[in-house]
N, C-alpha and C positions, 0 to 999 in steps of 0.2 A: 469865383464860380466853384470851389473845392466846395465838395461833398452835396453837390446837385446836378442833374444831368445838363445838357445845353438845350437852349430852344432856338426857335426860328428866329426870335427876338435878337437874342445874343449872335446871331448868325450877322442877321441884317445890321447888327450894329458894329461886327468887326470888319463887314465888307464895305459898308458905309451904300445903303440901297435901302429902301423900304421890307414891308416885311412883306406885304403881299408880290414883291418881286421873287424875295426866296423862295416864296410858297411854288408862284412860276416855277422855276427853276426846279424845287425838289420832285412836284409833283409833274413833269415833264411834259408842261402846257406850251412851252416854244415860247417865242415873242420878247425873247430879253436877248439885246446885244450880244456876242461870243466874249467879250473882253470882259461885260458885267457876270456872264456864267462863270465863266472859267475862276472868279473873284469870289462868286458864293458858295463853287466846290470848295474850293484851296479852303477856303475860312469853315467851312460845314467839316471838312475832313480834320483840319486842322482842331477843333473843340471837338469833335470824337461824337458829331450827331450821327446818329445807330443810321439815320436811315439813309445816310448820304455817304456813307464808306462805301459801300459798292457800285454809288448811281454812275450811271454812263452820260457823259455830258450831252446835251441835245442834240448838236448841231455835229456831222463828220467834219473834221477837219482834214485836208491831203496836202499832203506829203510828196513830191517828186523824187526818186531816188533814182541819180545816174551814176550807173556802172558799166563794166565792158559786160560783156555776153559770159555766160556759161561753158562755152571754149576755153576762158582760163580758169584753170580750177580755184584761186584763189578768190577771182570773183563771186564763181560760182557757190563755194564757201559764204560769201557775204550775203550775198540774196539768202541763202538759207538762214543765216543770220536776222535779216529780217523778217522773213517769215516766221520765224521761232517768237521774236522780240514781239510781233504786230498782235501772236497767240497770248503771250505770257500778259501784255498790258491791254487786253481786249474792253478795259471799261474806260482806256482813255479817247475810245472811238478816234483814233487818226486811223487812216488811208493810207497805204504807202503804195505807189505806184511807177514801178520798176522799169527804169526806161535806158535801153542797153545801148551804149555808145562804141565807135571804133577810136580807139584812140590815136591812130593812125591821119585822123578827118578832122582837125582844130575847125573848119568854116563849118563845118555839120554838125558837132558838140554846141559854139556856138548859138546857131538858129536853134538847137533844140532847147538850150537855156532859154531864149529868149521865148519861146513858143509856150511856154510854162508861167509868162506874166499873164497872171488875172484867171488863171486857172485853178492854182494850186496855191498854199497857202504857207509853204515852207518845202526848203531842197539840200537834198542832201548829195553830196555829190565826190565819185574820185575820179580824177581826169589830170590832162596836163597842164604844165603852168605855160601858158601859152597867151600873146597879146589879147587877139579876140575874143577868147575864152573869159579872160578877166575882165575884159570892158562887158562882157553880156551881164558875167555874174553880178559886178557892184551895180547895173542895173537894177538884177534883179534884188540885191541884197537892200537897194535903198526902199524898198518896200515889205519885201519879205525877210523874214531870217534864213541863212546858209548854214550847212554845217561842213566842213570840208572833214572827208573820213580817210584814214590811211595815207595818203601823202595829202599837204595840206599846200594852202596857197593863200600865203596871209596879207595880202594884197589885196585879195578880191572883196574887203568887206564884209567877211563870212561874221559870223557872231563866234561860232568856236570852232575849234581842233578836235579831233578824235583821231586815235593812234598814234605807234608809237614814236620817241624821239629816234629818226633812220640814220640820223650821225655816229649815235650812241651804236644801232644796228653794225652800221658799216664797220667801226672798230671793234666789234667782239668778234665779227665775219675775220677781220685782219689777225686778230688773235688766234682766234681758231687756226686759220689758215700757219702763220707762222709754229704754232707749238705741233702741229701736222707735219711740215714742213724740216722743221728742227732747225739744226744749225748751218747745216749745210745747205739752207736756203735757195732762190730759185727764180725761174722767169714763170707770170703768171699772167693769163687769161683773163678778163673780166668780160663779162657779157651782160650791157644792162638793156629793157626792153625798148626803152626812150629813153634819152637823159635830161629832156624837158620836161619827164615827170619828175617834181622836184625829191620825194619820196628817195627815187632809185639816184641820184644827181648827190643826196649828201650822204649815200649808203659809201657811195664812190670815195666823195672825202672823209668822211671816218676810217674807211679803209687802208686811202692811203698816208692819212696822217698816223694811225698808229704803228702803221710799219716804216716809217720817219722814226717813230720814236722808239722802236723796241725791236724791229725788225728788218734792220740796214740789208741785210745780204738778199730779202725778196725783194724784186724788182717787175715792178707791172707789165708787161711786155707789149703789152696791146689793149684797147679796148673798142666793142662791138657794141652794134645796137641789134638785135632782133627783131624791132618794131612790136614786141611783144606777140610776136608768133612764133608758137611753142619750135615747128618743125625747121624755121631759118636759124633756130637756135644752134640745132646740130649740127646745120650743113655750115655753120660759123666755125665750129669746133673743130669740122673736118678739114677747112679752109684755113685756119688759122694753123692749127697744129700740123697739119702737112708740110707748111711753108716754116713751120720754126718747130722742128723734133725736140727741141730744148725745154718748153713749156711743161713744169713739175706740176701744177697748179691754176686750177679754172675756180673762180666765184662769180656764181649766175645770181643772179635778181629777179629773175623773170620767170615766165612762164616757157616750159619746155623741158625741164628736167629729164625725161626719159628718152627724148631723141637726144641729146647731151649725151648720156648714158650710152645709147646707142653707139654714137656716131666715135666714142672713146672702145668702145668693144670691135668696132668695126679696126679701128686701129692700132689693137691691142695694146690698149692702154688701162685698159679700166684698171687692173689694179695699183699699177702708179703713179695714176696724176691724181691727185689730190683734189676732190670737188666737193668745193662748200656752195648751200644754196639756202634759201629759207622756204618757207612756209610748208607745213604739215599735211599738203593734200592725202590721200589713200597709197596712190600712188608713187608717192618720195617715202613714204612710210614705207611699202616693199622694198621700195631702192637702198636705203638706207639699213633693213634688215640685212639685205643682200649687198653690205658695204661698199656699194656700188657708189652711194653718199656718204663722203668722210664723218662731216657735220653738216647741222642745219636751225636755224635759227625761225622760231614760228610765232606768228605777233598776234595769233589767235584770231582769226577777223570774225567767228560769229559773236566771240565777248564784243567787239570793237561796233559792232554795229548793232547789238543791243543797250551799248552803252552812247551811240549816235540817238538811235532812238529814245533814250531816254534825256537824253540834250536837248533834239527838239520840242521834245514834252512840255520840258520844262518853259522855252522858248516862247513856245505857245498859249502856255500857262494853265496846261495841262498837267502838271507836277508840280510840286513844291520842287526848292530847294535855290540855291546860285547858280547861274550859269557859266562856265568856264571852262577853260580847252583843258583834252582829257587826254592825256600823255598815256598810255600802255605799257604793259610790261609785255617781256615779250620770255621766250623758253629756249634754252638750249636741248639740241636732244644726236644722238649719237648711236651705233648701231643697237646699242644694251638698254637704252631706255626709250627705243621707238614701238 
């Protein structure tokens, strides 16, 4: 076909359809299966026909996306992520419809999976790796595609991963922490929000495997769950360091950064215990000017959920390309380059 434009012919004959079904299709008359659309975009896009690079496919396709609520800033991060993503790919017509779980409520995550068969048409989801949770999803996954985002749960039948490797997380957190720390090493804190989100579970053993192997003299001294609410965060801090003045060193996972912050100024501590944490909300950004945050580790979630959304795309077969779990990079940042 060099050095001739393509036709509707050539269309219908790479998608394997008639030609008056592309005609359907291009001139947006409805009435052709989603599986046969989505077939004569890819192949129209694909041979470069003028008029079908920018057509929006007929039919909305939706999307379920569950995350926790806008209380943690890193979620809240993600939804804006999606709305950013739903803006920038607006001719692949999906739906994404944001449906905000407590991660706290494994039977209430659950029913809400389940409550999304026959409604929606792919789910994308960050939650805990938890029994019920996994039996709703491979439910839902024997029919629909899953995408697990930010901690993953590969069990459930999902089709991919999005986000980063949180092993890999945990031991630059353990790095960080030890070269903070020095040689003269130390008894340390950890605070994760659940440890059945699997996510925050191997943030834990990265951590403590690389200070096994480079950092003998730190020694973990404890470890909390928050329940992923920011404020028990600190009243952990105040609870735990009370009871053991020895604690050089906190690495949080979770959400609650500034009552942490708080609840170490309360016991005049902030400037010697050493607090590593991740993600880049507004607020860890002052903290961290205000070396209030040693380090901090950010896995970028609005990349991670425009790069979700473009998985499902694909899924759906509303995008070219392979489908495959999509590992993240993630950024170190420290008071000089926050």
């Amino acid at each position: 076909m060099a050095g001739r434009k393509a036709t509707m012919a050539d269309v219908a004959a790479a998608a394997g359809v008639s030609v008056a079904t592309v005609d359907r299709v291009l001139n947006g008359r409805g009435g052709v299966a989603p599986d046969k659309e989505a077939r004569i975009l890819a192949a129209a896009r694909r041979l470069r026909l003028d008029r079908a690079l920018q057509l929006r496919p007929n039919r909305t396709l939706r999307v379920a996306v569950l995350i926790q609520g806008p209380g943690n800033p890193f979620h809240a991060a993600l939804q804006a992520g999606f709305d950013l993503a739903a803006r920038l790919h607006a001719e692949l017509n999906l739906q994404f419809l944001v449906h905000h779980l407590d991660p706290n409520d494994p039977a209430a995550i659950a029913a809400l999976v389940r409550r999304q068969a026959g409604r929606v048409d792919g789910m994308i989801v960050t939650c805990p790796d938890e029994p019920r949770i996994g039996r709703a999803l491979r439910d839902f996954a024997a029919h629909r595609p899953v995408v697990t985002l930010a901690t993953d749960l590969p069990d459930c039948g999902r089709a991919a991963y999005v986000g980063p490797d949180d092993r890999r997380a945990g031991r630059v957190a353990g790095d960080l922490m030890g070269l903070c720390l020095g040689a003269a090493g130390g008894r340390v804190l950890l605070i994760a929000g659940r440890r059945d989100i699997a996510g925050q579970r191997q943030r834990e053993e990265g951590f403590r495997a690389i200070l096994a192997e480079r950092h003998p003299g730190i020694v973990v001294a404890a470890v909390a769950e928050s329940r992923e609410d920011g404020e028990r965060a600190g009243h952990l801090v105040l609870e735990r360091l009370g009871a053991d003045p020895a604690i050089r060193g906190i690495y949080h996972m979770s959400a609650g950064a500034r009552p942490v912050v708080e609840a170490l100024r309360r016991l005049g501590r902030a400037g010697e215990t050493v607090f590593v944490t991740h993600e880049l909300t507004e607020d860890r950004r002052a903290l961290l000017r205000e070396r209030a945050i040693a380090a901090l580790i950010d896995q970028q979630p609005e990349l991670e959920a425009r790069l979700a959304v473009e998985t499902m795309a694909r899924l759906l077969g509303r995008l070219d390309g392979e489908v495959a779990t999509v590992l993240t990079d993630f950024r170190i940042y420290l008071p000089e380059n926050a």
